[in-house]
C-alpha positions as CSV (number, residue, x, y, z in Angstrom):
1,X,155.0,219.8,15.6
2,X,157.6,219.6,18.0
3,X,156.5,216.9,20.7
4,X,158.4,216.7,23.8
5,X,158.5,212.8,25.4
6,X,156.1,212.2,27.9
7,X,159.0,211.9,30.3
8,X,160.3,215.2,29.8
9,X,156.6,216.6,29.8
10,X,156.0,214.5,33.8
11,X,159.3,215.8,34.8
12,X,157.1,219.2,34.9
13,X,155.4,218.6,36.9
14,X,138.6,227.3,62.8
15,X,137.6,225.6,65.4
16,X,134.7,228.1,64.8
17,X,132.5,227.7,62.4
18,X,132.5,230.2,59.7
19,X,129.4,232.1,58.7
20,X,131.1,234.7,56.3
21,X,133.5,234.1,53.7
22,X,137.3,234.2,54.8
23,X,139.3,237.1,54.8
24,X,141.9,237.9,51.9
25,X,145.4,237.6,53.3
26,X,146.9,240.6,52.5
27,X,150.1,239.7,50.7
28,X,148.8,236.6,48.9
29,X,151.1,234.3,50.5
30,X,153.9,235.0,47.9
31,X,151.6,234.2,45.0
32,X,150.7,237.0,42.3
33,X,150.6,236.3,38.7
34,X,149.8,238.3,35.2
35,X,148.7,237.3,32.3
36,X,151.8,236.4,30.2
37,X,149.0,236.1,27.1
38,X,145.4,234.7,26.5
39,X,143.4,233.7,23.7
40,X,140.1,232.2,22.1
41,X,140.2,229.1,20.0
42,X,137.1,228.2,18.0
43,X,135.2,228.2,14.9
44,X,131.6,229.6,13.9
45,X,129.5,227.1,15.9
46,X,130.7,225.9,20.0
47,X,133.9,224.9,21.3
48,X,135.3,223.9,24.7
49,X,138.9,223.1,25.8
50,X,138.9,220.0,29.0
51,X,142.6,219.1,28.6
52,X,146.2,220.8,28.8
53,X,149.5,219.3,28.6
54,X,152.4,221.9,28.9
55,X,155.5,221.3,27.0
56,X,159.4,222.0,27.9
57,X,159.5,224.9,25.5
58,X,156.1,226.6,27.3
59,X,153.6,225.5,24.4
60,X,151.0,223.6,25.1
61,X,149.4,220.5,24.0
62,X,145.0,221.1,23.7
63,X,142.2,218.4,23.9
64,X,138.4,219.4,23.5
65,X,135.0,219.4,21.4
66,X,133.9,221.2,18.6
67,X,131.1,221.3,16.3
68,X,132.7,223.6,14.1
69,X,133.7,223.2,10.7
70,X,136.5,225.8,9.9
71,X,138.5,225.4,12.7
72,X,142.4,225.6,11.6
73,X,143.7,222.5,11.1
74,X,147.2,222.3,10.0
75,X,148.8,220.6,6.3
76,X,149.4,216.4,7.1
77,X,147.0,216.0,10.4
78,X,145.0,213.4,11.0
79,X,141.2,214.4,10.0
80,X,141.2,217.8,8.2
81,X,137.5,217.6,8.1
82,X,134.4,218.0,10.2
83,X,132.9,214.6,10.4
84,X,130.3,214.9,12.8
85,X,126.6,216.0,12.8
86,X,126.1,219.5,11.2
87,X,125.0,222.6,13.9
88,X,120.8,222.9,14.0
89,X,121.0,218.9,14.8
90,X,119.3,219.2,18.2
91,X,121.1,219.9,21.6
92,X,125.0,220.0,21.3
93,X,125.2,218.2,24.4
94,X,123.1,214.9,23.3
95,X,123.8,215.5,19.1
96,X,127.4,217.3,17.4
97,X,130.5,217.1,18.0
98,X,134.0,216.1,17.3
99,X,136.8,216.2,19.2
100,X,140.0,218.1,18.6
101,X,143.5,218.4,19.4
102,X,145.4,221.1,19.3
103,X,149.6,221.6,19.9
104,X,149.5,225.5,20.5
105,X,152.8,227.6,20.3
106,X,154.7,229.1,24.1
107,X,153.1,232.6,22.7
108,X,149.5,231.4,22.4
109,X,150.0,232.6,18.4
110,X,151.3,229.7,16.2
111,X,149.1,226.9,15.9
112,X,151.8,223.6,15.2
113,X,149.0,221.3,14.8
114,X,144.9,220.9,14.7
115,X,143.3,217.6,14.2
116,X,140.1,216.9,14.4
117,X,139.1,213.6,15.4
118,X,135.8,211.5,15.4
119,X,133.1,210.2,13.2
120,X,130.1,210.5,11.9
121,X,127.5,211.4,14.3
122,X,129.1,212.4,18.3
123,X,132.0,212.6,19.8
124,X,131.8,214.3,23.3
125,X,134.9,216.5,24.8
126,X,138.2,214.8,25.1
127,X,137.5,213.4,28.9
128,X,141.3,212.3,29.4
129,X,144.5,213.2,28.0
130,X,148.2,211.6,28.4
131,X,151.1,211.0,27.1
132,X,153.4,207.9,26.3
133,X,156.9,207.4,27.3
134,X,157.3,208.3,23.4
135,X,155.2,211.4,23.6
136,X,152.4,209.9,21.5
137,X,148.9,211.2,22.2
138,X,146.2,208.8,24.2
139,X,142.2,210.5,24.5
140,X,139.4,208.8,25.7
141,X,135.8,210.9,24.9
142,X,132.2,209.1,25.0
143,X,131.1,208.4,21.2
144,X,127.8,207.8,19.3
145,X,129.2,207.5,15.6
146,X,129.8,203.3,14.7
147,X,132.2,204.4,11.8
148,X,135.3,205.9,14.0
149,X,138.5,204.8,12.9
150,X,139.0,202.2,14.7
151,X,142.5,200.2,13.7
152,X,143.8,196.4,13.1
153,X,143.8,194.3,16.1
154,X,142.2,197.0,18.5
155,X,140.2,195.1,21.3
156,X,136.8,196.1,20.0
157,X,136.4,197.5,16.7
158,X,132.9,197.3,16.5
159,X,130.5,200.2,18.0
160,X,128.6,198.1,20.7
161,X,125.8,200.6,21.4
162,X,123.8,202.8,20.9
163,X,123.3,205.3,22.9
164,X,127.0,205.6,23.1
165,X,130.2,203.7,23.8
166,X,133.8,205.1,25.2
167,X,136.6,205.4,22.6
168,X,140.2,205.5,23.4
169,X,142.8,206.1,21.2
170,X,146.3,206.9,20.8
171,X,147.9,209.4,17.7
172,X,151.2,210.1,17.1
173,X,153.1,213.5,18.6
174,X,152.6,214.9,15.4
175,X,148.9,214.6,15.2
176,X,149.1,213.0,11.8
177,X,148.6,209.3,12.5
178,X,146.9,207.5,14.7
179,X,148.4,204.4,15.8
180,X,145.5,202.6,17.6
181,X,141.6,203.1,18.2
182,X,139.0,201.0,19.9
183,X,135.4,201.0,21.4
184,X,135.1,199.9,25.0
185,X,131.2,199.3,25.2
186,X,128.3,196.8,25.2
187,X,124.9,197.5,24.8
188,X,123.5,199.6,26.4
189,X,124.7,203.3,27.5
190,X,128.1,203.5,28.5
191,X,130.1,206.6,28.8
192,X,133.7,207.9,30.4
193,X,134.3,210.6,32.4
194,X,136.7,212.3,34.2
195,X,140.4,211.4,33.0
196,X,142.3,208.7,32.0
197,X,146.1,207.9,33.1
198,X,149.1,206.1,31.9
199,X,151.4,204.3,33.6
200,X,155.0,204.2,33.2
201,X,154.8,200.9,30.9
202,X,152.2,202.7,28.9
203,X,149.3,200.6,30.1
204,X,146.1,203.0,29.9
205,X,143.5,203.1,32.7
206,X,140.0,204.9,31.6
207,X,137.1,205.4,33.8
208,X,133.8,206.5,33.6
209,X,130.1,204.8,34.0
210,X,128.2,201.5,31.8
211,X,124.5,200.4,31.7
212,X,125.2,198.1,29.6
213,X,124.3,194.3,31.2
214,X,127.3,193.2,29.1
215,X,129.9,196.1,29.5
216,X,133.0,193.7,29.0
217,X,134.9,193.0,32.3
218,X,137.9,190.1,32.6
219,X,138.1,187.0,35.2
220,X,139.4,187.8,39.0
221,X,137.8,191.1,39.4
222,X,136.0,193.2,42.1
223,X,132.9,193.0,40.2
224,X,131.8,191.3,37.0
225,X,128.0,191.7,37.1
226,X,125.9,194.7,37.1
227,X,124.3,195.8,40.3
228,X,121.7,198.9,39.6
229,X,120.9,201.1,36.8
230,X,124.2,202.1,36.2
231,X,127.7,201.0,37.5
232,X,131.0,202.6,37.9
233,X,133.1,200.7,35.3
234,X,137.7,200.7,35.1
235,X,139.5,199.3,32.5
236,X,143.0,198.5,31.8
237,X,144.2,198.5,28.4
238,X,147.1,197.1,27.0
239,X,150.2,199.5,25.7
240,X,148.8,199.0,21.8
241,X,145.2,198.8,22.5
242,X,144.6,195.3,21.4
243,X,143.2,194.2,24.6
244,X,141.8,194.6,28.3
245,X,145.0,193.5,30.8
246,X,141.6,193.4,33.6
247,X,138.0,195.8,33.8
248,X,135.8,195.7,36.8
249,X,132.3,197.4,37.5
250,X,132.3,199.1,40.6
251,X,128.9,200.4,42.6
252,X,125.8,199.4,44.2
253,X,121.9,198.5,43.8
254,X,121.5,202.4,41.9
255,X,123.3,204.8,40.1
256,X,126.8,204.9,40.4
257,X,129.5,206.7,37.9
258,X,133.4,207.7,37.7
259,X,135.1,210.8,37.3
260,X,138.5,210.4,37.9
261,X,141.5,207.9,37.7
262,X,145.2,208.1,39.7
263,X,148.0,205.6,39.4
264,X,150.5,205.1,41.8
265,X,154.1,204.0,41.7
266,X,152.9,200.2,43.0
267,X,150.4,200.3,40.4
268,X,147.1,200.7,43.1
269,X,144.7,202.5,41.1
270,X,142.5,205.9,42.6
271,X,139.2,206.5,41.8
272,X,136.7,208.9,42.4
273,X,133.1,209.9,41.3
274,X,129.3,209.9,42.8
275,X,127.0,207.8,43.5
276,X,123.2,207.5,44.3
277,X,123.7,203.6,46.3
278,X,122.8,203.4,49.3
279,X,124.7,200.1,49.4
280,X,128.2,201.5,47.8
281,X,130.9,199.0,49.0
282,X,132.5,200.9,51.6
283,X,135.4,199.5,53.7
284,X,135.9,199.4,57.2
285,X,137.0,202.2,59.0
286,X,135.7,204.6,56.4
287,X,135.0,208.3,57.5
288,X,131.8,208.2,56.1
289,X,130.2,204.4,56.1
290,X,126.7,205.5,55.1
291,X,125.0,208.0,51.7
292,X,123.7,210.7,53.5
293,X,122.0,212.1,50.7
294,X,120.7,211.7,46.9
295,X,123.9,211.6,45.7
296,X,127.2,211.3,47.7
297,X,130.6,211.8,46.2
298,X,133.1,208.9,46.9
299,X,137.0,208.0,46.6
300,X,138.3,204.2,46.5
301,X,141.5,202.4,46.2
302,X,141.9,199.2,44.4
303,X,144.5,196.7,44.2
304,X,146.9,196.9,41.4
305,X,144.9,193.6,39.8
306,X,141.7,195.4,40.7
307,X,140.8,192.4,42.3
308,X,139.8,193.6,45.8
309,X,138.9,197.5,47.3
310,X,142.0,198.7,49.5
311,X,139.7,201.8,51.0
312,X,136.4,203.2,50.0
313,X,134.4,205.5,51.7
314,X,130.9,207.9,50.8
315,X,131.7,212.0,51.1
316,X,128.5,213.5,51.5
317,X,125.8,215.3,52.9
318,X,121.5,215.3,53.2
319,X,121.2,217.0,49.9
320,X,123.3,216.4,46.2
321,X,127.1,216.3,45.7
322,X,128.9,215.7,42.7
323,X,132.9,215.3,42.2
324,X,134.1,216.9,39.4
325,X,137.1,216.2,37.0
326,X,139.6,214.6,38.3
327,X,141.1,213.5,41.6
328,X,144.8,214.3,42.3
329,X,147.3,211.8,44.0
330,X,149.9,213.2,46.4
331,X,153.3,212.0,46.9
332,X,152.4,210.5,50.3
333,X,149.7,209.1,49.0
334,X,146.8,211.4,50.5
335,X,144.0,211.9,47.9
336,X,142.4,215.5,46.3
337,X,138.8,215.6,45.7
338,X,137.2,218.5,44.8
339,X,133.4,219.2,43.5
340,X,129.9,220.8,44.2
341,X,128.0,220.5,46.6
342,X,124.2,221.4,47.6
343,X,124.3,220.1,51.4
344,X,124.9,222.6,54.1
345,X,125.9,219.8,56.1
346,X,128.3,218.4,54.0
347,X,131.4,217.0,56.5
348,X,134.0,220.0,57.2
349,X,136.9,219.9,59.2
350,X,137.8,221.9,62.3
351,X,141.0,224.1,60.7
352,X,138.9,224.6,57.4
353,X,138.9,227.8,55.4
354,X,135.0,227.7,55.1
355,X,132.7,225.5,57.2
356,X,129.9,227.2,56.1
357,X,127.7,226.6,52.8
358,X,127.2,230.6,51.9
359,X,124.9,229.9,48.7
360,X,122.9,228.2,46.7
361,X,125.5,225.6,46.2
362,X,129.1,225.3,47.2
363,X,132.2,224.2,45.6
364,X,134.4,221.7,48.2
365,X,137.6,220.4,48.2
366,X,138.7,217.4,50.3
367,X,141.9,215.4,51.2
368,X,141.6,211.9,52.4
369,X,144.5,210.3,54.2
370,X,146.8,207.7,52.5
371,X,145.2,204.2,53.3
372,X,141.2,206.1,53.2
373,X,140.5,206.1,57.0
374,X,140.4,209.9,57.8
375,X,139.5,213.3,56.3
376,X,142.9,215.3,56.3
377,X,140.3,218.3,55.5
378,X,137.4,219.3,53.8
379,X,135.8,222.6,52.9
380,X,133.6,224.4,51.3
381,X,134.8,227.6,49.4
382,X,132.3,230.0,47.7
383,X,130.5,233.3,48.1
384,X,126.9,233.7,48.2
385,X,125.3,232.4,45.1
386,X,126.8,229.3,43.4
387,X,130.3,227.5,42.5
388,X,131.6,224.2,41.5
389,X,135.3,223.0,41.6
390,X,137.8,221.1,38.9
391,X,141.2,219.8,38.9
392,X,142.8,219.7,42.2
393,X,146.5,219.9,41.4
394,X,149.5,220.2,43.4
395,X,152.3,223.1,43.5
396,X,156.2,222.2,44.7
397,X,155.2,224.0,47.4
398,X,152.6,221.6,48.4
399,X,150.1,224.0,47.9
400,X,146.7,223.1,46.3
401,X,145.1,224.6,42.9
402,X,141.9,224.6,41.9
403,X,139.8,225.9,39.5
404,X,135.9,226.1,38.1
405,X,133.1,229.0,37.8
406,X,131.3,231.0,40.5
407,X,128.2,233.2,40.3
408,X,129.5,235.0,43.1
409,X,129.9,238.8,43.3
410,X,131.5,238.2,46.6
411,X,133.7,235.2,45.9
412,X,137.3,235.2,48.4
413,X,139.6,237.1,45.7
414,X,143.0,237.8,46.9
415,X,144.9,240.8,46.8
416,X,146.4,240.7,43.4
417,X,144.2,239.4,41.9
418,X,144.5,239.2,38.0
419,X,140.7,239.8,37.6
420,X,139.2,241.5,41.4
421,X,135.9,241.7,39.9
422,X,132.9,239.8,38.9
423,X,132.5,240.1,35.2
424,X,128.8,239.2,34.5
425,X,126.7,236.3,33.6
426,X,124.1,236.4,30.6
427,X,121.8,232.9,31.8
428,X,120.8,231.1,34.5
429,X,123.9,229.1,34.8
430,X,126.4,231.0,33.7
431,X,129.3,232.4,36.1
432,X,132.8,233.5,35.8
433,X,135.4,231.3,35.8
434,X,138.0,231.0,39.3
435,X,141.0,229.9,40.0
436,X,141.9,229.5,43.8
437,X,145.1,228.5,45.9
438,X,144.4,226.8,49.0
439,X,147.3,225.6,51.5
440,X,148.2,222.0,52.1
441,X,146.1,222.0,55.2
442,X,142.7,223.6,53.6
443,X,143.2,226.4,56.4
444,X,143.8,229.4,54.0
445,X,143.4,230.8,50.6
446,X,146.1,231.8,49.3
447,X,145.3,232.9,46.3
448,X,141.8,233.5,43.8
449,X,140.9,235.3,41.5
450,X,138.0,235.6,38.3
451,X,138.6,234.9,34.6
452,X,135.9,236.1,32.4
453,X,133.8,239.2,30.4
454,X,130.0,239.7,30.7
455,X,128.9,235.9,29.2
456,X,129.5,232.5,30.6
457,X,133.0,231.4,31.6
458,X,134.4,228.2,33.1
459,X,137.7,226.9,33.6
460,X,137.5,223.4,32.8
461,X,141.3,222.4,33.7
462,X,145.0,223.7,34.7
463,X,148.7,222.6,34.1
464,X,151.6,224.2,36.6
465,X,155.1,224.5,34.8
466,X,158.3,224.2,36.2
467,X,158.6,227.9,36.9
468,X,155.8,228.5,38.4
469,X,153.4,229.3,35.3
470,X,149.7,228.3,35.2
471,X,148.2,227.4,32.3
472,X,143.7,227.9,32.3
473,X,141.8,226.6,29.9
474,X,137.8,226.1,29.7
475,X,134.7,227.9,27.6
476,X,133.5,231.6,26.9
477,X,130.6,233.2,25.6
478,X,131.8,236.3,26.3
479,X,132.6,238.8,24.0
480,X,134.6,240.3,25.7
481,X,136.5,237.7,27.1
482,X,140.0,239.5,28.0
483,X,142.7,238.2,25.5
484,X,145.9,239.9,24.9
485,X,147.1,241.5,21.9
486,X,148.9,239.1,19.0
487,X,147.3,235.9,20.1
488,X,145.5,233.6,17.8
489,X,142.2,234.6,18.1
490,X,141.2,237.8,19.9
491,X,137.4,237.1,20.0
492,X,134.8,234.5,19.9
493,X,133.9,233.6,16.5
494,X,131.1,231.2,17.4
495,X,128.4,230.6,20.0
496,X,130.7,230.0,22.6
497,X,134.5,229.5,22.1
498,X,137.0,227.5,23.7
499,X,140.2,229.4,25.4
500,X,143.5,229.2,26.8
501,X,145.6,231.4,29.2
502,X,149.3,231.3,30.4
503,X,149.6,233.2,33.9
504,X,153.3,233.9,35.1
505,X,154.2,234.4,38.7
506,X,155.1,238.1,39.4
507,X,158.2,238.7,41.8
């Protein structure tokens, strides 16, 4: 496997309110793609793909779950084998699973490496992927096995649970070692969500939620002590995983979780997730002091000790909202948030694309102001049945990309479009997957577009390359999921399959 450093690998990278659904600008804005080439990835049972890292060369580096047995691991990885529980178990999403990594050639046909990676009884998706300043590999997934592989001198090598701990690890570029492994638990439940980061000393930052009475936090912190059911929880790990540099709990008196993390150059961390507190430490000044609902998203800053909150604020209306993976951090210092939404008074903005909730449930995205103490914007975006955002990530241009799943025959495509029409759903809760281009400002789309066949589809995340090139990866149980000819894997082989598509811009 050829592994780029992690260096190389960051140097990548209205007034009125609206009651229909905004019109398609005509020429896009400059932004039309094709696909250069897709492709499934799975085995006979379920797989799903949360994580890309794109390469200097244009392959890609692949982090999800599987509960298959034959998926096609490479000569000298890591784990060859399957290790967790078989399929027929009970409900993949509370029995099964391993994780997986993947290093996937620029053509989307040579697999370099496949690892599995977990134990004996659960390992959920990989929830956050990075890479060192050597190019090594750090994960972080929520685990229910007690026989993972954890390593000498890790911080906890002992499974603290059950019902499940957070692991973090780190393998080498190659996916045949790994160099360090540890629980982070007590317990009770604890699980991470959401992303992790690494800083540029190769400290690593993992988020996510703890019941656990004695989830282990350090001396000086925001919070030490558990406040309701379930708490927010960040840690700070050292460079080799041998120990926590500080972890906090953060929430109120009920049910409070994490799903996302952001580091800035001064080392102030960036959090986002969604809470059901009605006594969630806000700050002053905070565009939304109060919960309006049963759960309100929020977004908080803390200090680069994590010792005090630098902004916090609820984003929210009367019914359910729910951020989604991960926030993004812009160069100024202004905040992404996108997510889902249920409230069809959840707090727009005057210049918005969409101030209106047009179905069921809405997918939102929202920009907070460097320092927390205004919305730059916030809108909905969705047609009339249901969506749900992912993965706000930034452009050169400044532009804004987001992705997710609609159940929307009518949701905003754009001219050029690589997929202009809804391609079906087969249950309840299945959609298509989306991708959408909003400007900086949240006042236009500038691009969407579907992704998907006649089963479920969602795109779980997206990487931008230097040249413009986007690269989608989520789950499909469609058949007919359109892949491209001399990829890996033309069609599911399993239940549901995992996938992964390059588009390139078209001049």
């Amino acid at each position: 496997m050829r592994s780029p450093t992690r260096a190389a690998v960051l140097a990548l990278a209205t007034v009125l309110v609206l009651t229909s659904l905004p019109a398609a600008p005509a020429a896009a804005e400059g932004y039309r793609y094709r696909v250069a080439w897709a492709t499934c990835i799975g085995g006979s049972g379920y797989e799903q793909i949360r994580e890309v890292i794109p390469c200097p060369d244009g392959s890609v580096l692949l982090g999800g779950q599987t509960n298959s047995s034959d998926l096609p691991v490479t000569e000298g990885c890591f784990q060859k084998q399957y290790r967790g529980e078989p399929m027929g178990s009970g409900h993949g999403g509370v029995v099964m699973g391993d994780c997986f990594l993947m290093h996937l050639g620029p053509d989307g046909r040579e697999v370099r490496a496949c690892t599995y990676f977990g134990g004996s009884k659960q390992e959920r998706n990989v929830y956050g992927m990075a890479l060192d300043r050597a190019g090594n590999v750090v994960i972080t997934s929520a685990t229910r096995s007690a026989d993972l592989p954890t390593t000498e001198g890790a911080f906890q090598r002992t499974y603290g649970g059950p019902p499940a701990d957070w692991m973090v690890a780190k393998l080498s570029a190659d996916l045949t070692r790994c160099l360090w492994c540890t629980y982070v638990g007590g317990s009770g439940d604890d699980f991470p969500r959401g992303g992790l980061a690494v800083d540029d000393t190769d400290h690593v930052y993992v988020v996510g939620g703890t019941a656990s009475p004695n989830f282990p936090t350090t001396a000086g912190v925001l919070q030490r002590e558990s406040r309701g059911e379930r708490d927010a929880a960040i840690v700070k790990l050292k460079p080799d995983g041998s120990g926590l540099v500080w972890a906090t709990r953060l929430g109120g008196g009920g049910w409070d979780g994490l799903m996302g993390i952001r580091v800035d150059p001064a080392g102030r961390c960036h959090v986002a997730g969604h809470t059901r507190s009605t006594d969630f430490p806000v700050t002053p000044g905070a565009p939304q002091a109060a919960c309006s609902g049963k759960s309100d998203a929020f977004l908080a800053g803390l200090a680069p000790d994590a010792s005090r909150l630098l902004y916090a604020t609820y984003l929210g209306g009367r019914d359910n909202e729910f951020a989604e993976h991960r926030l993004a951090l812009m160069p100024g210092g202004d905040v992404l948030l996108s997510g889902v939404t249920l409230s069809p008074d959840f707090p727009t903005t005057g210049r918005a694309v969409q101030r209106a909730l047009a179905g069921k449930n809405g997918g939102f995205l929202a920009r907070l102001s460097a320092g927390g103490k205004r919305l730059a914007f916030s809108t909905f975006l969705g047609g009339g049945d249901a969506e749900f955002f992912l993965m706000p990530t930034v452009d050169a241009r400044g532009n804004i990309f987001i992705c997710g799943t609609s159940r929307s025959e009518d949701f905003p495509v754009t001219d050029g479009a690589v997929q202009t029409t809804f391609g079906g759903a087969s249950g309840k809760w299945d959609g298509d997957g989306v991708l959408a281009i909003l400007s900086p400002d949240g006042s236009r789309v500038l691009y969407a577009t579907y992704l998907g066949g006649k089963g479920g589809d969602l795109v779980r995340s997206l990487a931008i390359g230097p040249k413009g090139e986007v690269w989608l990866v989520g789950n499909t149980a469609s058949a007919d999921f359109p892949t491209t000819e001399g990829v890996h894997q033309r069609r599911c082989r399993g239940e549901c399959d995992a996938f992964c598509v390059k588009l390139v811009p078209v001049p």
